[in-house]
N, C-alpha and C positions, 0 to 999 in steps of 0.2 A: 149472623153467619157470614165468614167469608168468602164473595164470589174471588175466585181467580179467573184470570183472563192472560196466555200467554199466544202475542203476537209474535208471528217466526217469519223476519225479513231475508229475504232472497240471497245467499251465498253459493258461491263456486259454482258448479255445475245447476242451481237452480235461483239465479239472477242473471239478467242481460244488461247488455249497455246503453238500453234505453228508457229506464226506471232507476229512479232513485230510493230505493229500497230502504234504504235507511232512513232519510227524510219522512217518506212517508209511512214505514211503521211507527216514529214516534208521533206523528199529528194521529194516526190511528190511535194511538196508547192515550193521546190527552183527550180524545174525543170522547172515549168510551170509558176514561177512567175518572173524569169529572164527578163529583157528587151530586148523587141521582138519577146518573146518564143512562145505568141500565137496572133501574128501580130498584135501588139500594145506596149508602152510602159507604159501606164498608167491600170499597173493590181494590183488590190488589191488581195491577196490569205490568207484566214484564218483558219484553224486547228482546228478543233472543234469535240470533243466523240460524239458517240453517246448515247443522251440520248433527253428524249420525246419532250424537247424541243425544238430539235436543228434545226427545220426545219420551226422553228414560223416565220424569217425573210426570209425568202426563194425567195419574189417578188423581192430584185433585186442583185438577183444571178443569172451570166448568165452561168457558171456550176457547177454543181455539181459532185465532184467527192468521190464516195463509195469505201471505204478502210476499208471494214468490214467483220466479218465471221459469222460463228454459235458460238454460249458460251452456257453461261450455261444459264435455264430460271429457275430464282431465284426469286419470287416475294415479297419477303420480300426486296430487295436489289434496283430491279431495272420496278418492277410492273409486275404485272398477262400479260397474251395475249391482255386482254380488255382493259388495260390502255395504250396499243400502238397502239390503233388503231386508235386516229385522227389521231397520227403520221403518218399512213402507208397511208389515204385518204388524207391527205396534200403531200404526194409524189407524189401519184398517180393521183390525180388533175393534180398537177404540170409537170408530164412528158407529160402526157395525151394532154397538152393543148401548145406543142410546147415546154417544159422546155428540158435543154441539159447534159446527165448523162455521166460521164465517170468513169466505174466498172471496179475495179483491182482483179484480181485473187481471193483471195477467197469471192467476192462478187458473185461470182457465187455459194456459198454456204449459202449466206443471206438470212435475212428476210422469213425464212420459214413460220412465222407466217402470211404472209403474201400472200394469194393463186394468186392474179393479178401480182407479180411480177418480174414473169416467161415473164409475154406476153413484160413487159417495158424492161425487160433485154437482149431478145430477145433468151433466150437460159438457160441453168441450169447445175448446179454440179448433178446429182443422187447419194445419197447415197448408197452403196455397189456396184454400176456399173461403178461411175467415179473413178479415180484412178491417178498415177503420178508414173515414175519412181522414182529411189534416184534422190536427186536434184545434179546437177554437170554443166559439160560447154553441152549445150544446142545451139541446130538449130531452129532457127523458121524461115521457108518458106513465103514470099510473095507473097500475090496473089493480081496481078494486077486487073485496072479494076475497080476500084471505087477513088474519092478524096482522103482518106486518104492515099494509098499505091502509088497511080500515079506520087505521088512530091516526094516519100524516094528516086528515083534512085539516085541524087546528094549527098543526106547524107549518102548513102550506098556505094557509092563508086561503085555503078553497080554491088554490089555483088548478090543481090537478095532476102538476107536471112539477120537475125537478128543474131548477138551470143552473149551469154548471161552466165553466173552461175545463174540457174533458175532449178525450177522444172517445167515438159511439163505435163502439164495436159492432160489426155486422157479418153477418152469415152463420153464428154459433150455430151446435148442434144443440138440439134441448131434448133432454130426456121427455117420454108421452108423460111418466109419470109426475114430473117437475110442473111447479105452481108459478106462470111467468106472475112478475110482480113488476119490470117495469119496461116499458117500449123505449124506440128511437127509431127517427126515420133517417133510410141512407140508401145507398144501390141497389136496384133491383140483380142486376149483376155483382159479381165478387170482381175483383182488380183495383189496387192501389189509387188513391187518387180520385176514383170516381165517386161522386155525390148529387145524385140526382132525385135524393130525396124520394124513390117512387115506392118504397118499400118499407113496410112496419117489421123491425128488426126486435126478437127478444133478448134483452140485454142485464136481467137479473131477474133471478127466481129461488124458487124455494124447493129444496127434495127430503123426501123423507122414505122413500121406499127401501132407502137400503138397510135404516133399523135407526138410526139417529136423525137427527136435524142438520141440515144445512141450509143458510142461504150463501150463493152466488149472485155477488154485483162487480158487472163490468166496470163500474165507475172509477173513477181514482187513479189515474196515470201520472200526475202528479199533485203537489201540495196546494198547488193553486184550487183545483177540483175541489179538497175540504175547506177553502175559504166559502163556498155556498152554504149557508144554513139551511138551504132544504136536502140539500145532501148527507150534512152532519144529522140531521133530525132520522132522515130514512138509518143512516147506519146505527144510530142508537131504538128506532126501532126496531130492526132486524136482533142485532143481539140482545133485547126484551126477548121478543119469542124465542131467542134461540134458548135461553135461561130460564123461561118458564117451566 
C-alpha cells in the first residue's frame, strides 16, 4: 500500500522572510521519503505552497506535514481572510476526523486566520510572549513516555537529548491535553536576546484530543537543523506514530 505524504511549504500570506520554506520542505520530503524512513518502502512525498487549493486532494494523504509561518496578508496577491476559509474547514474536517499532521517550527505561528487551529496543533507561538534565543548549537531534552520518544534510545545512542544548530523556541503555549515529547532550556523571562538558561521550555509534543494525531516540533529553522541525525531520527519517528 501506498503511504502518501504531502508537505505544504510556506507562501504569501503564510511564509516570512526569515525561513527558507522551500529549502527546507524538500530536506523534509528527503528525510521522510527515504526507503524505510516511515516503515515502509513504497512512500510517495510531494512539495506543494501553500495556496487555497492545495488541500482539494487531501483524501489520500495519509500525512500532512505544515512547513509554514505568518506573512503577509495581501489580498490583492493571494485572497481576503474569506477566500481561505474552505481552506481552513477542509483542514479542519480533516484532522478532526482522524487525519495525521506533522508541524515544524514556525507552524506554530500559522494560520492565525484561523481561530480552531490552536485546539489541532495542540499548543501556539503567542505573539510578543514567545520568543527564541540567537539560533546556535542547541539541546533538546527527551522526554520519555509516549511512542514517539520510547524507540530514539537506539538512534540516540542513549544520549537522551537531541543536538542540533537550531533556534529553542521558548514561552509556547501547550495545550493540558498535549503529550510534551521534547524540552530546551532558555529564559525564565520572555524578551529577545535573553538566555539564561534558568527555564525548562516545551518545545514539541503530541495532541490527539481534537479527533486525529498530531505532533508539533519546534525544531528546524533552517537546513542546517536536519544535518543532525538525531533530529532526522526523531522526525521519522514522529511520522511512524503519526501513520500507525
Amino acid at each position: 500500500m501506498t503511504t502518501r505524504i504531502l508537505v505544504l511549504a510556506g507562501r504569501g500570506r503564510y511564509e516570512d522572510p526569515w525561513h527558507d520554506h522551500a529549502a527546507t520542505s524538500h530536506e523534509v520530503a528527503r528525510i521522510l521519503g527515504a526507503p524505510g524512513a516511515v516503515g515502509g518502502d513504497d512512500v510517495v512525498v510531494r512539495v506543494r505552497s501553500t495556496w487555497q487549493e492545495a488541500l482539494d486532494d487531501l483524501d489520500d494523504v495519509g500525512l500532512l506535514v505544515l512547513n509554514s509561518g505568518r506573512g503577509r496578508t495581501d489580498p490583492e496577491f493571494d485572497g481576503a481572510d474569506g477566500d481561505w476559509t474552505a481552506f481552513h474547514e477542509r483542514l479542519a474536517g480533516w484532522a478532526r476526523s482522524g487525519g495525521a499532521i506533522l508541524a515544524l517550527h514556525q507552524a506554530a505561528n500559522t494560520f492565525a486566520d484561523a481561530p480552531g487551529f490552536e485546539a489541532i496543533l495542540g499548543g501556539r507561538w503567542i505573539p510578543g510572549v514567545s520568543m527564541h534565543p540567537p539560533i546556535g548549537d542547541a539541546v533538546f531534552d527527551v522526554v520519555p513516555g509516549h511512542p514517539v520518544t520510547d524507540g530514539l534510545g537506539n538512534a540516540l545512542g542513549g544520549a537522551g537529548a537531541i543536538d542540533a544548530y537550531d533556534e529553542r523556541y521558548c514561552h509556547l503555549v501547550v495545550s493540558e491535553s498535549s503529550r510534551v515529547l521534547l524540552t530546551t532550556r532558555g529564559p525564565a523571562e520572555s524578551g529577545f536576546g535573553a538566555d539564561d538558561g534558568a527555564r525548562v521550555h516545551p518545545v514539541a509534543w503530541a495532541a490527539e484530543a481534537h479527533g486525529g494525531r498530531t505532533v508539533y516540533s519546534g525544531l528546524g529553522h533552517d537546513v542546517r537543523s536536519y544535518g543532525s541525525a538525531a533530529h532526522r531520527a526523531f522526525l521519522r519517528a514522529a511520522a511512524a506514530w503519526l501513520l500507525a
